[in-house]
C-alpha positions in Angstrom: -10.8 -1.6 3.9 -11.4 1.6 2.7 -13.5 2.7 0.1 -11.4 5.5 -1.6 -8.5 7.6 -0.6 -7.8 10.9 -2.6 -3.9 11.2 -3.1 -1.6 13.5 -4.2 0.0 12.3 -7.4 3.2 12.1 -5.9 1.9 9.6 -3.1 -0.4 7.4 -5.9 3.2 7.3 -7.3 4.8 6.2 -4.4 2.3 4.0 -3.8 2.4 2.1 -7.2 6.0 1.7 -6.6 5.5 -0.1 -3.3 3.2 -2.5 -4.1 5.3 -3.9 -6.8 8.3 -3.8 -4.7 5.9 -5.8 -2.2 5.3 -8.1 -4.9 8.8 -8.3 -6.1 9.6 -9.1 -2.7 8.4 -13.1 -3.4 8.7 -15.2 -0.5 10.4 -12.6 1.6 7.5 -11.7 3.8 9.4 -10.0 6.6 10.6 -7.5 3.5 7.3 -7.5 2.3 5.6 -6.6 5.5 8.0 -3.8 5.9 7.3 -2.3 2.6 3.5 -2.6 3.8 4.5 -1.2 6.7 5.9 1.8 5.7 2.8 2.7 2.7 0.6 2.6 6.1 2.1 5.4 7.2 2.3 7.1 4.2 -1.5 6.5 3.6 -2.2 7.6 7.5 -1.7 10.9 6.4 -4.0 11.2 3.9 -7.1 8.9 5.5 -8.3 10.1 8.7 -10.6 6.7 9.1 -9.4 3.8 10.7 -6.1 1.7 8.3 -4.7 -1.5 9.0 -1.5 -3.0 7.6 -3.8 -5.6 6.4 -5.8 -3.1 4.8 -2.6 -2.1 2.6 -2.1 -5.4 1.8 -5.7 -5.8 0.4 -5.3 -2.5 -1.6 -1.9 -4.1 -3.0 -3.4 -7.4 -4.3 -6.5 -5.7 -5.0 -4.6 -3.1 -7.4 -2.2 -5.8 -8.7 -3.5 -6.3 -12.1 -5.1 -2.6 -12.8 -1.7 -1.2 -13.1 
């Protein structure tokens, strides 16, 4: 997992607003996965190191509470 990832505003935005709609998502993993998904490539274009869509999912529940 990465260390730190300097983002625009508008993407730490974005990003805030996916994980809770991944957390909102519940049970629905398939929905949850997809919103995952799609903040991976989002945050692709701002990391050059190597990201996994497990590594977004460890950001999310990493960052749940500090929000």
């Amino acid at each position: 997992m990465p260390k730190t990832i300097n983002l625009p505003p508008a993407v730490a935005r974005d990003f805030i607003r996916d994980m809770r709609a991944f957390f909102a998502a519940g049970h629905d993993t398939i929905k949850a996965d997809g919103i995952a998904a799609q903040q991976l490539h989002l945050l692709r274009e701002h990391y050059s190191g190597k990201l996994r869509l497990t590594d977004v999912k460890e950001m999310f529940v990493a960052m749940r509470d500090q929000v």
